[in-house]
N, C-alpha and C positions, 0 to 999 in steps of 0.2 A: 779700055772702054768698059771691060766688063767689071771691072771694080768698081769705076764710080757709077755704073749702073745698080751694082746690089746695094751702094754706100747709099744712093739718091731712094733705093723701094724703101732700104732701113728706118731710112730719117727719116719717111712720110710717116710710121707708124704712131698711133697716140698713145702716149705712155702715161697719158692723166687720166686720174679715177675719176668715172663720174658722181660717186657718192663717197661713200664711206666707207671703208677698208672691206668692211663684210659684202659691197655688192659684187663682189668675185666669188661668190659662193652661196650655192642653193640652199634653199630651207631647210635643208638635211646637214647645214655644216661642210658639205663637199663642193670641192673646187671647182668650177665652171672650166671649161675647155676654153684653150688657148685660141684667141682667134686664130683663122687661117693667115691672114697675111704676117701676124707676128712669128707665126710658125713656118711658114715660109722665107721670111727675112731670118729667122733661127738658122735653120737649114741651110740656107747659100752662105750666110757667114763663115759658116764653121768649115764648109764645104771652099773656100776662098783661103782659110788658115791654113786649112787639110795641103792643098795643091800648091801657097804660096807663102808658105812659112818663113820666109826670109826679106821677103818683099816691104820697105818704107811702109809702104803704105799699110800693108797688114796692119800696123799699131790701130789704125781706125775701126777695123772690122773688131779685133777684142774688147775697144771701148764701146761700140755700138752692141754688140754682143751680149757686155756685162748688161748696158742697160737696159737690154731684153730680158733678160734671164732677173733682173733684182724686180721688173713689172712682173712678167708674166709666169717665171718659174722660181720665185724668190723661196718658196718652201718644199719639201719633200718628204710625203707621208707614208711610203708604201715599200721604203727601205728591209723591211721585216718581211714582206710578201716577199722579196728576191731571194731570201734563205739568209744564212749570217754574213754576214759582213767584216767581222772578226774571223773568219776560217778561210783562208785561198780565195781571196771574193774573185765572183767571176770578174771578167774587163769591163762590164756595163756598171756593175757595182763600185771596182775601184775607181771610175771614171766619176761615179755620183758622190763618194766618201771627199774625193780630191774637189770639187767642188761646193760640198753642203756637208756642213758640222752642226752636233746635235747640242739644240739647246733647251734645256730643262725647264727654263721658264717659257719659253712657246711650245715645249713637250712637241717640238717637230725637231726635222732637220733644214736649215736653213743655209739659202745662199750666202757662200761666204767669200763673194767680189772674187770667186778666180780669176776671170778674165783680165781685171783690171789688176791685179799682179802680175800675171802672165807680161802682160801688156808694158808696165815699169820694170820688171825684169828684162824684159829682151829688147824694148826698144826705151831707154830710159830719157835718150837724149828728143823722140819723140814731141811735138807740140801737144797732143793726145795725154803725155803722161803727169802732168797736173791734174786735169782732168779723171786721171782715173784714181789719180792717189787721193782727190777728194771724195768720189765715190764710193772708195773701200774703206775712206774715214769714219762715211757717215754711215757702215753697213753694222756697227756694232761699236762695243759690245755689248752683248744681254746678261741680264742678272740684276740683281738689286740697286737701286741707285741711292738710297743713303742708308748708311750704318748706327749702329745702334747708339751712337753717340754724337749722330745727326749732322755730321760730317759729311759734303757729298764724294762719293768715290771717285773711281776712275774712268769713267765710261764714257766720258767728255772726253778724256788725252788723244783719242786719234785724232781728233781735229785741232786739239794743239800740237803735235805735233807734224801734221799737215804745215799748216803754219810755219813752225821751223825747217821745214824743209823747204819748203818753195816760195819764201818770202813773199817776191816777184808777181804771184800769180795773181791774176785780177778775181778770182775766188776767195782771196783771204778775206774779205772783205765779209763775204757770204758765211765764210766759214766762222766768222767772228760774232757775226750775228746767230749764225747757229749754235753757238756755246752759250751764249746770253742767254736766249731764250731757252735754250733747254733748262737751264739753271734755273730763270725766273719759277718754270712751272713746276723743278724739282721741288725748289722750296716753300711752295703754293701748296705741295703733297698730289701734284695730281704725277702721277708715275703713266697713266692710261698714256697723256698725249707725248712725255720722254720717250715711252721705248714706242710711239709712230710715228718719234720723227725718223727711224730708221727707214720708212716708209720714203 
């Protein structure tokens, strides 16, 4: 009971922006605090992994989870304020390194879908892990998306690759349109709305 009790507070949270990427962030450029209840579902999730790390049903709380953390803690700025991260990081630090990689063109450190690896790792046979391996498809990668001879790159392949892996799932579908149109508006030149469909 107490599982599908934290699965049922999880899935009430809204995980849709009501505007545009920047209303999660004050006039100053800084990031709005987490509401309570996402933060709350944060916490008993993890607190559910912690205590039942073996359990079927765990696959849900890490999908639940990931899609907490790519809304609400999808970026991390303050990496540098915990001291290096490169030197013996403390366990709060290698805990943040193992989930957000730094990327150069958002000059943050960004969620990088642990959970929903975690998640196709240890429970792969899971209903959950389509689900999450489309999720970590669409988390990257970042960096330039055409080359100097106007060719577009690679940063579509994790969702062709999705694809190849899970034929089957009633996502491909989703995920076939999400290559499309990334493409259309690569080759439109608008790069702004490619790298928010990471979003």
């Amino acid at each position: 009971k107490e599982i599908k009790d934290v699965f049922d507070f999880a899935a009430k949270i809204d995980l849709s922006r009501k505007e545009e990427y920047s209303s999660d962030y004050d006039d100053q450029g800084k990031r709005l605090p987490i509401p309570e209840d996402a933060k709350k579902a944060i916490d008993r999730l993890k607190s559910l992994i912690e205590r039942m790390p073996k359990y079927p049903e765990i696959a849900q709380a890490y999908f639940l989870l990931g899609k907490l953390k790519t809304r609400f803690m999808d970026s991390y700025n303050d990496i540098s304020s915990e001291g290096s991260p490169d030197v013996y990081p403390t366990p709060e630090i290698a805990q943040i390194l193992q989930e957000y990689e730094h990327h150069s063109s958002a000059g943050q450190y960004m969620y990088n879908g642990w959970h929903f690896q975690e998640l196709i790792n240890k429970f792969p046979k899971s209903d959950f892990a389509d689900d999450a391996a489309y999720e970590l498809a669409g988390l990257g990668p970042f960096g330039e998306v055409e080359t100097s001879n106007g060719e577009l790159n690679c940063i579509f392949y994790p969702m062709a690759e999705f694809i190849e892996k899970y034929p089957n799932s009633p996502l491909v579908d989703k995920a076939l349109d999400r290559i499309a149109t990334g493409f259309s508006y690569a080759r439109a030149g608008d790069m702004r709305v490619v790298e928010e469909m990471r979003y």
